[in-house]
TORFI-361905 format. One line per field, with one value per residue (C-alpha): residue number from 1; x, y, z. Coordinates in Angstrom, 1 decimal, m for minus. Example, Ala and Ser with C-alpha at 12.3 -4.5 7.8 and 13.67 -1.06 7.14 Angstrom:
# TORFI-361905
resi: [1_2]
px: [12.3_13.7]
py: [m4.5_m1.1]
pz: [7.8_7.1]
This chain:
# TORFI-361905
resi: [1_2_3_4_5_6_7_8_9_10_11_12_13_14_15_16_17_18_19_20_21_22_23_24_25_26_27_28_29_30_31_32_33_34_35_36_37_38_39_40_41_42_43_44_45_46_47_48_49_50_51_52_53_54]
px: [26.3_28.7_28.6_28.4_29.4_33.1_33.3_32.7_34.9_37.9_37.3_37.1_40.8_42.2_41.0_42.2_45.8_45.6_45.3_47.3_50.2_50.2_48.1_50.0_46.6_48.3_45.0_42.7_45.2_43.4_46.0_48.2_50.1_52.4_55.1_55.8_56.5_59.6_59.2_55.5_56.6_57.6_55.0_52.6_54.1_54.2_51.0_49.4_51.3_50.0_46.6_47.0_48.1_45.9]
py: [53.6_51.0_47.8_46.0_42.6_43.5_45.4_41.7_39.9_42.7_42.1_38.6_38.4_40.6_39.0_35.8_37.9_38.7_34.7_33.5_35.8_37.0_34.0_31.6_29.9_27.9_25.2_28.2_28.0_25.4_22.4_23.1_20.0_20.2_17.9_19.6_23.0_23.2_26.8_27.6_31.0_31.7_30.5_32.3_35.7_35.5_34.5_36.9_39.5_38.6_38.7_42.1_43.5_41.9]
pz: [m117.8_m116.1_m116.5_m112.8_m114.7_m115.7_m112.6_m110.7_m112.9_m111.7_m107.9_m108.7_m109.9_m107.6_m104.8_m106.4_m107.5_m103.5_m102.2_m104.3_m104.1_m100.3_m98.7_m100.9_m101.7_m105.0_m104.3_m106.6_m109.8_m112.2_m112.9_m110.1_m109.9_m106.2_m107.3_m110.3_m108.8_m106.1_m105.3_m104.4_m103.0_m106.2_m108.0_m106.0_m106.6_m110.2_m110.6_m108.5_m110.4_m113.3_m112.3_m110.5_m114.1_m116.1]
């Protein structure tokens, strides 16, 4: 039997993996502080990547 709960959870973060990294959407990451980072292209595609792996 499949559990429809984790299977949300995994769309969830790819579609957030997908903003993130391709739409550059940094606003979703929790504590994002735009001062602090210089590169948000960067930043973006590392932690989308993560997220798409996880």
């Amino acid at each position: 039997m499949m559990d429809y709960g984790l299977l949300l959870i995994g769309i969830a973060l790819l579609l957030v993996s997908y903003l993130v990294a391709v739409k550059k959407q940094t606003g979703l990451l929790a504590g994002f502080n735009e001062k602090a980072i210089k590169n948000k292209e960067l930043l973006g595609k590392v932690v989308g990547g993560f997220f798409s792996f996880r």
